[in-house]
N, C-alpha and C positions, 0 to 999 in steps of 0.2 A: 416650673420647669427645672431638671434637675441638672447639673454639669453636662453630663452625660447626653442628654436632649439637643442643651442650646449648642455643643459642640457639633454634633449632627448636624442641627438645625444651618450653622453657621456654612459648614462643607458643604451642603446643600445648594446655600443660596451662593457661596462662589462660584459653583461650578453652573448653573445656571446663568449668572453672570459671565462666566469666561466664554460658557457656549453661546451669548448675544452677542457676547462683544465680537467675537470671532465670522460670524457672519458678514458678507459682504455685498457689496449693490451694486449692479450697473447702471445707472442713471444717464442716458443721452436723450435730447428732446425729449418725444412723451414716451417713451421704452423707460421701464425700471424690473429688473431682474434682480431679485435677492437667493443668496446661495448660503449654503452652511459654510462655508467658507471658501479659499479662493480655486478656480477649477483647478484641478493638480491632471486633466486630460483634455488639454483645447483642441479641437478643431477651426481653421483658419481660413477664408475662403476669400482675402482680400489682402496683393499684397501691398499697401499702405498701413494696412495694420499689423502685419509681419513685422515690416520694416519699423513701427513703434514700437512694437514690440522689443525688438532687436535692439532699438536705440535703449528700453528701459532693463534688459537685462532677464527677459521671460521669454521663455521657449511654448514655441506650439507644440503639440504631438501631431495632429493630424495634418496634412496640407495637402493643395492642390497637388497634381503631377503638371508643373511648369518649366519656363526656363528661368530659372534664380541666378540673380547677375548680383557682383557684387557682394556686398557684404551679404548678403542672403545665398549665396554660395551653400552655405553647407546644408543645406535645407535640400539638399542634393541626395545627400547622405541618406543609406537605406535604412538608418533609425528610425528615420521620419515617417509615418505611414502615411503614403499617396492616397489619397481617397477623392476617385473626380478628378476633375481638370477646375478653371476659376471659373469656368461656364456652367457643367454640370455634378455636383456634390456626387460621389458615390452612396448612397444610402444604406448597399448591404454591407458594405465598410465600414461604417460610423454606427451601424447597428450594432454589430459584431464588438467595435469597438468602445462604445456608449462614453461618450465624449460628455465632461462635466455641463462644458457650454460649446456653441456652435456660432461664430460670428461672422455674418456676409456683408458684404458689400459691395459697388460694384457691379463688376460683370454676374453676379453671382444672387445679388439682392433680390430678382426675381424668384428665385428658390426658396424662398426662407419659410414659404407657406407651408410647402412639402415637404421640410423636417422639423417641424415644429412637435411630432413627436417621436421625435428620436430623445431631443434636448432641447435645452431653453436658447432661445435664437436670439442674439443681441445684430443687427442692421446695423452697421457703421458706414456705409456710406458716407464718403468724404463730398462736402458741401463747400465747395471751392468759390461762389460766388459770395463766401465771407471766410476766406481762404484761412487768413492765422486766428481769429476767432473759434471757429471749427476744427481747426488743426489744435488746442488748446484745451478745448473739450474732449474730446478724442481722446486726445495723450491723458485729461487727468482721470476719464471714465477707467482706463485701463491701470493707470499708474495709483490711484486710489482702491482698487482691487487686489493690487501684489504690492501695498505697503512701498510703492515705488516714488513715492510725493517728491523727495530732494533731487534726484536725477531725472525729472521730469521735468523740474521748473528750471533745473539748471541748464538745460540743451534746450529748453522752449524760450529762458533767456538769451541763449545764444544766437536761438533762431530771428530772434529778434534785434538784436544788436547785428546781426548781418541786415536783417532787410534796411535798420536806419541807416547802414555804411552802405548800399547799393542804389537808394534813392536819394542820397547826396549825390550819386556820382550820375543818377538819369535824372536830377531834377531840370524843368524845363525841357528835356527831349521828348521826340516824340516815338513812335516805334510802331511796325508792322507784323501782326503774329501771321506766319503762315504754314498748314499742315500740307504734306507734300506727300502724295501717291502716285508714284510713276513720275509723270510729264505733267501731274496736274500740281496747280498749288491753288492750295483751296484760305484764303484770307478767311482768320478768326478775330471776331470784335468780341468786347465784353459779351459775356451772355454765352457765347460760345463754348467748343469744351475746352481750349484752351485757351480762351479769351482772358482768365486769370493774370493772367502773364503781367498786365497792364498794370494793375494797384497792388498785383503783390512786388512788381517791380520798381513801380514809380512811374511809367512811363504813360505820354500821353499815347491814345490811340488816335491812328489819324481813319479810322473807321467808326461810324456809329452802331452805338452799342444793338444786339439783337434783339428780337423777344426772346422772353424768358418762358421757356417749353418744359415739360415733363415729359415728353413723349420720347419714346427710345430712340438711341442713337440709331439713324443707320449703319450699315455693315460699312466697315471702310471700304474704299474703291467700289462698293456698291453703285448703280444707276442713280440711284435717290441719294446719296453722298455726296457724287460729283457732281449731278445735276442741280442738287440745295446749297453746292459752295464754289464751283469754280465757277463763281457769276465773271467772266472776262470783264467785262465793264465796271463793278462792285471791286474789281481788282487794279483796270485801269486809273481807277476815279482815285484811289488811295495811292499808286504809286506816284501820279501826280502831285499829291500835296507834300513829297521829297521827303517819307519820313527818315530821319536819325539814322535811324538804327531797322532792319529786317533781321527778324528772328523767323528761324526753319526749326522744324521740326521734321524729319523724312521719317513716313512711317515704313519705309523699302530696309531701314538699316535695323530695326526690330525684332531683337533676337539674331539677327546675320551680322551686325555692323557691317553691312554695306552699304555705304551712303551713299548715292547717285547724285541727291537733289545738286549738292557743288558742282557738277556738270550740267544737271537738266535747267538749273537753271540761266544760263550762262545763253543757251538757246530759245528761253520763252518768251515771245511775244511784248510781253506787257513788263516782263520783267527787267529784261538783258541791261535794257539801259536804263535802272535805277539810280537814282545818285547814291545810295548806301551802297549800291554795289558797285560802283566806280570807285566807291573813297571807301572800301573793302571794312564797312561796317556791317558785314551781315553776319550776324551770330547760330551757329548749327548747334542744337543744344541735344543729349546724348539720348539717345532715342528709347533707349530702354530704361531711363531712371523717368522720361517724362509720359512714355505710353502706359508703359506695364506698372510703374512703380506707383507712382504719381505721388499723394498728400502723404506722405509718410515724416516723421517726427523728422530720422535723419536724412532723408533723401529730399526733404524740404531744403533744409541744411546746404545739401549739394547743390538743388539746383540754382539757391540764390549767391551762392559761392560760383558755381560757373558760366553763371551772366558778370558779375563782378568781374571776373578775371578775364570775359573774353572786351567789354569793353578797352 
């Protein structure tokens, strides 16, 4: 082989080389997506993973048409192309647009069957009954695709050094989650969809935990909602054992910030005369970082910062 050859030969196998190396994976549970390299036209259909996104410093192109609170704010902005709502993807949108990759989750995961060929569909669905585990994975699937590794571990460290500073401060207590529509409060135990609360908190629950269902949410303030949770007695029985601490969530202040449950519940039954709510330990936590937002890298962040600070 003459000079000439093996210098070829040599530029050959670099670039061959550079175009492996450049290639990137999606790896979550049994999902693995490989791309020529990282999508430079995402479509976003979950916003938890907005919101990691956001925390690692990567823009979607495509997004839901929502209400974006918060640092997701500019997500407002008519750059963004609207495509859908987080319930139903626009498809002649994402066509038009041919989006690298396509990721749901969420309200939105039901879909993912229907544009499979549009683009390659990565499901992230956040798995809150192994809350920072799953929040971990997530952030490094994304953050190992956009070369994002050190501001990944550095706010997943963070997020963690909050939770050990917030279960010093609930160790030993106990705590009541309750999701509130209208006049109803509907008590969430582990298993629940907000039943989280408890061990990514610290806190004991003085409810036992639920079965564990795959089966869709009901609609909120649905029949089948209020009739599967505002069990009055399942609510009496819990405010009896005096927890600590009640945590509200009002799904009424969602997207309005208008929060009623501070009133409505001041009037319920089983509630009025709590002892949390005599010794004014009932935590109202922000309704749109905990409904719409939920496992997101920083809005993780927030909400174990704003339990800390309402104790």
């Amino acid at each position: 082989m003459n000079l000439k050859t093996l210098t070829i030969s040599i530029i050959l196998g670099l670039g061959t080389a550079m175009s492996a190396s450049a290639q990137v994976n999606f790896n979550y549970k049994d999902q693995s997506i490989s791309l020529a390299q990282s999508p430079k036209t995402l479509a976003v259909y979950d916003l938890s993973v907005l919101d990691t996104l956001n925390a690692l410093g990567v823009d979607a192109q495509l997004v839901p048409a929502a209400s974006f609170s918060g640092d997701l704010n500019r997500y407002q902005q008519e750059k963004y192309i609207k495509a859908g709502t987080l319930f139903e993807p626009d498809t002649s949108v994402l066509q038009k647009s041919k989006p690298d990759l396509i990721i749901v989750g969420g309200r939105s995961a039901s879909k993912a069957d229907s544009l499979k060929a549009i683009a390659p569909i990565l499901n992230l669905s956040p798995d809150t009954s192994n809350y920072l585990e799953d929040l971990k994975a997530r952030t490094m699937t994304l953050a190992n695709a956009y070369s994002k590794q050190k501001i990944a571990q550095e706010k997943l460290e963070r997020v963690s050094q909050l939770q050990a500073e917030l279960k010093k401060k609930t160790k030993g207590k106990s705590a009541l989650m309750l999701f509130a529509v209208g006049e109803n409060f509907m008590p969430h135990a582990e298993n629940d969809r907000f039943g989280f609360v408890y061990d990514l908190a610290g806190f004991k629950s003085v409810l036992e935990p639920s079965e564990k269902s795959d089966a869709p949410r009901p609609t909120a303030g649905s029949p089948e909602a209020l009739q599967a949770a505002a069990n009055v007695k399942r609510l009496e029985k819990a405010v009896a054992q005096n927890p600590d601490y009640i945590i509200v969530l009002d799904r009424g202040a969602v997207n309005t910030q208008k929060y009623t449950a501070q009133d409505n519940i001041l009037k319920h039954p089983a509630l009025k005369n709590a002892k949390a709510l005599q010794d004014k330990k009932v935590i109202y936590v922000n309704a749109d970082a905990w409904y719409i937002t939920g496992a997101g890298l920083n809005n993780t962040a927030f909400m174990l910062k704003e339990i800390m600070d309402a104790l």
